[in-house]
N, C-alpha and C positions, 0 to 999 in steps of 0.2 A: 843446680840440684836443690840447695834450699828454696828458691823460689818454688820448684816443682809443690815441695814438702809441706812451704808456706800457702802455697793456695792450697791443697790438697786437706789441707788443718781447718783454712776457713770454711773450705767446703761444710767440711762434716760439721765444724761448730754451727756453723748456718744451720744446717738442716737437725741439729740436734737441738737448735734455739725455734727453729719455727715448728719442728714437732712436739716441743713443750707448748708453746701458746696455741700451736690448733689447737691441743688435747684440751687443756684447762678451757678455752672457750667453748669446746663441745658439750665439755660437763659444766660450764655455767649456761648452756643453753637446756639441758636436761636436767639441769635439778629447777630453770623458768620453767619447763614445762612439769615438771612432775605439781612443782606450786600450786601451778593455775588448772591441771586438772583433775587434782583434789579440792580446791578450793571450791570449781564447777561444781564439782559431783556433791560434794557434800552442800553446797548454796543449793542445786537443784533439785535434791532428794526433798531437804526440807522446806521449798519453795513450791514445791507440788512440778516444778520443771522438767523434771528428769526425763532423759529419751529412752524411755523402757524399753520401745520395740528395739531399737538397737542396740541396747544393753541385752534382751532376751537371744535374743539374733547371733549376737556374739558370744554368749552365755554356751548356746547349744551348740556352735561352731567348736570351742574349744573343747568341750565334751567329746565331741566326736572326732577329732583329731588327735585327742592325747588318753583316750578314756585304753583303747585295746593294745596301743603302745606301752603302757604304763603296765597293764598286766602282763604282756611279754617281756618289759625289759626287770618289773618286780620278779619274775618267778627264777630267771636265771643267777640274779641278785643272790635269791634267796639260798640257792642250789650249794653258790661257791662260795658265801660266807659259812654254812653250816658244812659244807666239805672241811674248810682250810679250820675251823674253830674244833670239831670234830677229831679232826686229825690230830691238830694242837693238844686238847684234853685227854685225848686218849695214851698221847707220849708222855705227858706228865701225871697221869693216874687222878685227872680231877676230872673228870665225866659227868659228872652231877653237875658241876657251873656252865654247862654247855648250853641249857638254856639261856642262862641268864648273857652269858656273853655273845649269841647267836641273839639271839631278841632285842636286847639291848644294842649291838652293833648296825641291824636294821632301823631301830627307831631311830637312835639318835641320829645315825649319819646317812643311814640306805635311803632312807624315805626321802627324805629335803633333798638330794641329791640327785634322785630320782625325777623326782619333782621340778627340781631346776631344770634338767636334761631336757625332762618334757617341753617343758611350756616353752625353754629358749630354743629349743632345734623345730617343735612342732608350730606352737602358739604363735612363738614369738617369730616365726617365720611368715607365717599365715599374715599375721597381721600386718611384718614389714611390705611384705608384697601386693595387700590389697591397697594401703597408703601410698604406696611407691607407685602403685597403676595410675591411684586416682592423683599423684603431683604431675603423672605425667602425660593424663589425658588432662592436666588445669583446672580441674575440680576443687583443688584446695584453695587457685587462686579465683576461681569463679565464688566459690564459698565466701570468701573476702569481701568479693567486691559486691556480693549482696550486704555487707552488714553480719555475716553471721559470722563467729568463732568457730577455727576448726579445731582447737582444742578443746570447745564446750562441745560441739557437736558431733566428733569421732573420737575424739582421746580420751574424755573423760567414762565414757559406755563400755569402751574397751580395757582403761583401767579397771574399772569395777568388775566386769566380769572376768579378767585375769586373777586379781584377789580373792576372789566368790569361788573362781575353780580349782585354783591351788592347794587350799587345804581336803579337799577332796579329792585331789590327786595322793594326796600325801595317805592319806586314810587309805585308799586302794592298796598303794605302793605297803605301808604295812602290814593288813589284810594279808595281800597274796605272798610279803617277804614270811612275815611270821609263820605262817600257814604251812609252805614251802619249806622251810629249815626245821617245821616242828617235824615233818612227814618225813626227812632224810637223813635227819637226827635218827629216828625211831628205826625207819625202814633199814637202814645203810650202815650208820656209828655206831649201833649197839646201844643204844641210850635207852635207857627206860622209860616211861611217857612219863608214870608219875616226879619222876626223878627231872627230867625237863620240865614238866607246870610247876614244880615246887622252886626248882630255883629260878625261872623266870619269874614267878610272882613274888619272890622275896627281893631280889635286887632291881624291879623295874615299877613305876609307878604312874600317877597319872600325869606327873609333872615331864617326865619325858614323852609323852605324847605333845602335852600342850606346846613343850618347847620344839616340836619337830613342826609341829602345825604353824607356830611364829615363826619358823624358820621360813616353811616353804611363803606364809601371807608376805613375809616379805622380798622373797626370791624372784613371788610374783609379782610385786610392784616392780621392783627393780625392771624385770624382762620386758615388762607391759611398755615402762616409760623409755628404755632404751629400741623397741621395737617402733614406740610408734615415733620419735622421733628421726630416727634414721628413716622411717618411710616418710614421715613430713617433706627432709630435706630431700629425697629423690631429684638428681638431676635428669636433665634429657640428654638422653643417647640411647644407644640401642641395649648397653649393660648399665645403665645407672640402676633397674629395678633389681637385677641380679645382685649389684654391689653392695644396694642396700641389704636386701636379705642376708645376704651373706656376711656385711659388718654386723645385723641386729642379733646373728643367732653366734658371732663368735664374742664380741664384747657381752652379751648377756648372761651367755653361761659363763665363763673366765669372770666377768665379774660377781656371779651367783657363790662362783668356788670359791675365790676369796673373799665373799664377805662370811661364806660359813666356815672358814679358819678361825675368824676373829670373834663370829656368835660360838663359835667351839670352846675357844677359849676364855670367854664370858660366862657362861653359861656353867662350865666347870671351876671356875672360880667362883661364883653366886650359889650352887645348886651343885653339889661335888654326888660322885655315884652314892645311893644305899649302903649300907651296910650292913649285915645279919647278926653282928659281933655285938 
């Protein structure tokens, strides 16, 4: 019986020691690459190098992947934050802050949220699966063996245009959140419109946009460099492309949410809400 107990221990120690060193070697392999295709992009921006057409290529791709998603997934956002805020102010006789807590609850946290959503379930799928085609039709290692980088040559076009469309998701996902709670506030809660613009504009500023926008530029790095290394490493089989896709869009977003716990918690301790008082 102990012997049973005693392998049974090693087992798990085993496997809870080589799932600590895969992991950490994954992420020393994607914060190399996050390195090297920043370093490209910015060395080739300012060297006149840069692969435009495939930064433009991929610019418009993600547009139109996550542009009409973003409006469908902002409006119902919008719906049930200004229901649940609504409800809430209405039971405690403060209906006037319904703005500001409806608006403010979009910007800071709907939007970047939003915007992770996107780009890792939509973007960052796109792009694990078009890298994971081209590892496994050998294009990355045909890439190689001319001499070329396939991090200066695909990683770094798709970084940039990940970053370039993320704060424009962000701005959308505002737009139609705001928009949306301003109209159901009004129509549905009883709120008075002036009564909603006056306290949205007193407790909300342009520093909670800017910090919603760094939120998602960085959300979008994150997804870009977690997307295209898992399609880099794509193995051969018949699900290695699936597997990929499927590790890039659940480690992106899970790591999206928790790094916006920790910019949550930054960002309210540097930059604490307005005040009217």
């Amino acid at each position: 019986m102990n012997a049973v107990v005693d392998a049974a221990a090693g087992r798990i120690r085993s496997y809870l020691v080589r799932t600590v060193v895969n992991s950490l070697a994954t992420f020393g392999r994607a914060m190399q690459i996050a390195v090297s295709a920043t370093y490209y992009a910015v060395a080739d921006i300012v060297q006149r190098r840069f692969s435009w057409r495939e930064f433009f290529q991929q610019t418009w791709f993600i547009i139109t992947v996550t542009a009409t998603p973003t409006v469908l997934v902002a409006i119902p956002f919008g719906v049930i934050v200004a229901a649940q805020v609504g409800s809430l102010t209405q039971q405690v006789g403060a209906t006037s802050v319904s703005g500001a807590a409806g608006g403010l609850g979009v910007i800071q946290q709907g939007a970047p949220i939003v915007a992770a959503l996107l780009l890792g379930g939509a973007a960052g799928a796109a792009v694990a699966s078009d890298l994971g085609a081209r590892a496994m039709r050998e294009e990355i290692d045909a890439l190689r063996a001319m001499g070329i980088n396939p991090i200066r040559r695909l990683v770094a076009p798709r970084l940039v245009a990940m970053v370039l469309v993320a704060p424009l998701i962000c701005f959308l996902a505002i737009i139609m959140g705001v928009t949306t709670g301003y109209f159901i506030s009004i129509a549905f809660m009883g709120v008075a419109p002036g009564s909603y613009l006056s306290s949205f504009a007193s407790f909300s500023s342009m520093t909670d946009v800017f910090i919603a926008v760094g939120k998602s530029v960085f959300f979008g790095f994150v997804v870009a460099i977690v997307a295209c290394q898992r399609g880099l490493e794509t193995k051969h089989g018949a699900k290695a492309v699936a597997d990929s896709v499927n590790a890039a869009v659940v480690v992106g977003v899970v790591a999206a949410f928790g790094l916006n716990m920790a910019l949550t918690q930054l960002t309210t301790m540097f930059f604490p809400m307005r005040s009217i008082v």
